[in-house]
C-alpha positions as CSV (number, residue, x, y, z in Angstrom):
1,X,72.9,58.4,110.8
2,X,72.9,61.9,109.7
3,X,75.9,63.5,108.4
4,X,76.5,67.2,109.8
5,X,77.6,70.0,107.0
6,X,80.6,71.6,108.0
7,X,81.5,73.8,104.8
8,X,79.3,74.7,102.6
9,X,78.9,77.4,99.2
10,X,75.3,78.4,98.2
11,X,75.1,80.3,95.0
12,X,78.6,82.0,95.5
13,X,79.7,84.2,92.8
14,X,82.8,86.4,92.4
15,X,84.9,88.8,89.7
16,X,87.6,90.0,89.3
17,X,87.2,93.2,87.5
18,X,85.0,92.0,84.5
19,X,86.5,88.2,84.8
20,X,83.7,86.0,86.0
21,X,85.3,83.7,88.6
22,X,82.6,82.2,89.9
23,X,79.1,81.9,88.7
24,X,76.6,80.8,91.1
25,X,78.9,77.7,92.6
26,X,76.8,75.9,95.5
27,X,78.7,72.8,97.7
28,X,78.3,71.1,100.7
29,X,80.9,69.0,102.6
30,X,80.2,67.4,105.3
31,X,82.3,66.2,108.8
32,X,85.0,63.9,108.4
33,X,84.3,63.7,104.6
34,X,87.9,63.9,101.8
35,X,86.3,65.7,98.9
36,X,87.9,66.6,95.8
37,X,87.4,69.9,93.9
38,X,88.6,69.0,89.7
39,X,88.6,71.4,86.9
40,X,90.3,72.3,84.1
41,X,92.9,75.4,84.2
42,X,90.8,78.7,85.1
43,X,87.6,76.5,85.8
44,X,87.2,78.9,89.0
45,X,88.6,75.5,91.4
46,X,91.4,77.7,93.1
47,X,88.9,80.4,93.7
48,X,86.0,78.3,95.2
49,X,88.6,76.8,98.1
50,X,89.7,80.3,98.5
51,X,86.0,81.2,99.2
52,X,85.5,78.5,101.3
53,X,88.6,78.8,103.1
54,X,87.3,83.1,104.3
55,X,90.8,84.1,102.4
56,X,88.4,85.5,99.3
57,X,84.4,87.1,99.9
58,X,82.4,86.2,96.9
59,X,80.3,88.9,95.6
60,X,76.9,87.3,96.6
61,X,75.5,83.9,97.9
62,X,76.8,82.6,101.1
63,X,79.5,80.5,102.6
64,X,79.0,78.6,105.8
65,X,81.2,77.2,108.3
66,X,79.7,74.8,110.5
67,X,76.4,77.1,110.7
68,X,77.9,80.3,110.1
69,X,77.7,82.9,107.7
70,X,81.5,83.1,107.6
71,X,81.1,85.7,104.2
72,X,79.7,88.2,106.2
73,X,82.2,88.0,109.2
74,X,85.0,90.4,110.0
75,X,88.5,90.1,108.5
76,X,89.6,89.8,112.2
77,X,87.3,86.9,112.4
78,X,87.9,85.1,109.7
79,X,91.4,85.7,110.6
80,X,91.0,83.8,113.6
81,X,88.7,81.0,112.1
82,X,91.6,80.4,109.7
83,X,94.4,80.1,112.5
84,X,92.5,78.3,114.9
85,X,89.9,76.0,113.1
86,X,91.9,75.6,109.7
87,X,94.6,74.0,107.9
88,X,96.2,74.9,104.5
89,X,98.7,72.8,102.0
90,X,99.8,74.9,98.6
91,X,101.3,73.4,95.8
92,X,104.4,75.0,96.8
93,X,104.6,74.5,100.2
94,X,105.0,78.2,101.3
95,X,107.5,77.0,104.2
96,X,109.3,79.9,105.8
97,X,112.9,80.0,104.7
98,X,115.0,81.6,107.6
99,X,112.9,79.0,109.8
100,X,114.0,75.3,110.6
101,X,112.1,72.9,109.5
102,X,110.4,72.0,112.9
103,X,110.2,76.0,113.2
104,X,107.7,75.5,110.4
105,X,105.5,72.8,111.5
106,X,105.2,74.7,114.8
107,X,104.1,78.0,113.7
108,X,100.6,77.5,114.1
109,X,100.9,76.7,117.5
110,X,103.1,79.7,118.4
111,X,100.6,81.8,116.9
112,X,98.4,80.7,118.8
113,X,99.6,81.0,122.0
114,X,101.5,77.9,122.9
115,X,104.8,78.0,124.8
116,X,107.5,77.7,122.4
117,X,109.3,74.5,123.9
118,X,106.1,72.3,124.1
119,X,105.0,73.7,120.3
120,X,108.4,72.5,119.1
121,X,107.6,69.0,120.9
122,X,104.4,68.6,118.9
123,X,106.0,69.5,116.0
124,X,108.7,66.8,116.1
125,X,106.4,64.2,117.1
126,X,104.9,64.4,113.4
127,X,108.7,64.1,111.4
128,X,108.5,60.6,112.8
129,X,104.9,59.8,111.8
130,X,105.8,61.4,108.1
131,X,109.5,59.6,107.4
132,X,111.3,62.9,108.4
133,X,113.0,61.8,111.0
134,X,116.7,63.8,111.4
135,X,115.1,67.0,108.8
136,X,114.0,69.0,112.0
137,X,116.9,71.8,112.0
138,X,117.4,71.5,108.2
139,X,115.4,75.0,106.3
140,X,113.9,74.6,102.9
141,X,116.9,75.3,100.6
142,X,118.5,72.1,102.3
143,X,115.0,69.7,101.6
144,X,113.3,68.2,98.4
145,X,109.9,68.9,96.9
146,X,108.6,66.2,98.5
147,X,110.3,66.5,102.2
148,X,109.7,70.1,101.9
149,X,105.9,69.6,101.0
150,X,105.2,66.6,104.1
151,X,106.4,69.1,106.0
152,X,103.8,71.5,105.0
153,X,101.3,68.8,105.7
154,X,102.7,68.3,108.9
155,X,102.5,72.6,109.7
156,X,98.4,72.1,108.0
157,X,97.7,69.4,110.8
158,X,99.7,70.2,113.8
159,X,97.2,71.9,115.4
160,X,94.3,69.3,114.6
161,X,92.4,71.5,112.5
162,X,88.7,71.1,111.9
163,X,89.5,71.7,108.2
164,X,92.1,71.2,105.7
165,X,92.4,72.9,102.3
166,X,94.7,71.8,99.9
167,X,95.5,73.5,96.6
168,X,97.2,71.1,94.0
169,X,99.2,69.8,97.4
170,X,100.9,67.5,94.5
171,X,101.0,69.5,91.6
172,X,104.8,70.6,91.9
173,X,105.5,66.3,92.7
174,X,106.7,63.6,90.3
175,X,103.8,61.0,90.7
176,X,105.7,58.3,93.0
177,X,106.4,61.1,95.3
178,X,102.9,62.7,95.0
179,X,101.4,59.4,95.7
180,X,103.3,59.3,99.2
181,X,102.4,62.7,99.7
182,X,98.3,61.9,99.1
183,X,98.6,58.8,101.2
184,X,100.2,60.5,104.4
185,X,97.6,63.3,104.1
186,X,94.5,60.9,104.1
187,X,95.7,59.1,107.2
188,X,97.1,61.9,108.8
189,X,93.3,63.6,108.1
190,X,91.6,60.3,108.9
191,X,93.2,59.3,112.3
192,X,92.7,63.1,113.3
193,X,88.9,63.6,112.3
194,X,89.9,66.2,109.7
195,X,87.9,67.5,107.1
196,X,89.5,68.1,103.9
197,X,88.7,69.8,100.9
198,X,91.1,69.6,97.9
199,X,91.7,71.1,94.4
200,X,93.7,68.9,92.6
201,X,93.3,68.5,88.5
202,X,95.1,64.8,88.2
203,X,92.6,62.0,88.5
204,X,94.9,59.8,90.7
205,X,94.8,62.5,93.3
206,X,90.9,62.7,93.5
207,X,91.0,59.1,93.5
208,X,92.1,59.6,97.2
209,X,89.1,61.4,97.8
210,X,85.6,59.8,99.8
211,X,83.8,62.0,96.7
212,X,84.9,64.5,93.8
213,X,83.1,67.2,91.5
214,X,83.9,69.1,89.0
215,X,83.8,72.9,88.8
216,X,83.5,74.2,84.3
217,X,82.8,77.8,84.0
218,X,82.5,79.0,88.0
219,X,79.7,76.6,88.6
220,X,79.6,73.0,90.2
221,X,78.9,70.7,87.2
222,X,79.3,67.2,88.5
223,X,79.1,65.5,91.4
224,X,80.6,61.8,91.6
225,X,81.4,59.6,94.5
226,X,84.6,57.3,94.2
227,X,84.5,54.1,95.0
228,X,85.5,53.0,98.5
């Protein structure tokens, strides 16, 4: 059967100033796949998922999202693509503070439209489904790294993106808790058909992963498949 390319970098490179960032980094992922993105500190990792994810434009070669040039797009349209069709997790969770937890997870569904009792309903259903049960009116200062970041997850996958990009969704986790965090993410993204893409530099985190490279110097070095 062949598998469809959703994301994909062809010779993207980008500065900043005189900084090489990238240097000619090509990827593809396709549908449904779990791939890791591993590098050393400053490798250009962060930067590649930014491209990828339409929140950076490289300075030449293309990225495409499921066929389209989404470089060359309007910020209004990558806008878009990244509230309707994506999903992001940060190390640090990046929840609102003066919102309530279930206030979080439901944000991407306000912004897009949906009335605000049923997006609080979808976003309860997930505290359940990610051992958070009785956390929905708590806010950030009242949770712990790892509550705080599964409820990230939860505001990434609410609204069944197409794509999730993770940025070291574990870095700022002690590894019993990180663990949890990985496995809740892979079945969350495998029961929903979600792509994800995620930088991560700890091996035990890309071991969650269908496949991993490696990204030295801005450029895509290895590619190695984990086992299954």
């Amino acid at each position: 059967m062949t598998e469809t390319v959703l994301v994909e970098a062809r010779e993207a490179t980008l500065s900043f100033g005189r900084t090489p960032a990238l240097r000619g980094a090509s990827l593809a992922v396709t549908a449904g796949e779990i791939l890791a993105i591993m590098g050393p500190s400053g490798s250009g990792k962060s930067t590649l998922l930014h491209c990828l994810a339409g929140i950076l434009t490289p300075d030449s070669g293309e990225i495409r999202f499921d066929g389209r040039r989404l470089d060359t797009l309007r910020e209004r349209e990558r806008s878009a693509l990244r509230r309707e069709r994506f999903g992001f997790v940060f190390q640090s969770g990046q929840l609102v503070p003066e919102l309530t937890a279930e206030e979080n997870v439901a944000m991407p569904l306000l912004l897009a439209g949906v009335r605000r009792a049923r997006a609080l309903a979808e976003a309860r259903s997930w505290f359940g489904r990610l051992g958070l049960d009785g956390l929905e009116r708590r806010r950030s200062g009242e949770l712990s790294g790892g509550q705080a970041q599964r409820i990230a997850l939860a505001r990434a996958l609410v609204a069944r993106p197409d794509v999730l990009f993770a940025d070291e969704p574990t870095g700022a986790l002690d590894s019993l808790t990180g663990e949890h965090v990985m496995d809740l993410l892979v079945t969350a993204a495998r029961d929903g058909g979600t792509t994800v893409v995620l930088v991560t530099h700890e091996a035990r985190v890309a071991a969650c992963a269908d496949r991993e490279l490696v990204v030295r110097d801005g450029k895509v070095t290895t590619l190695t498949r984990t086992a299954s």
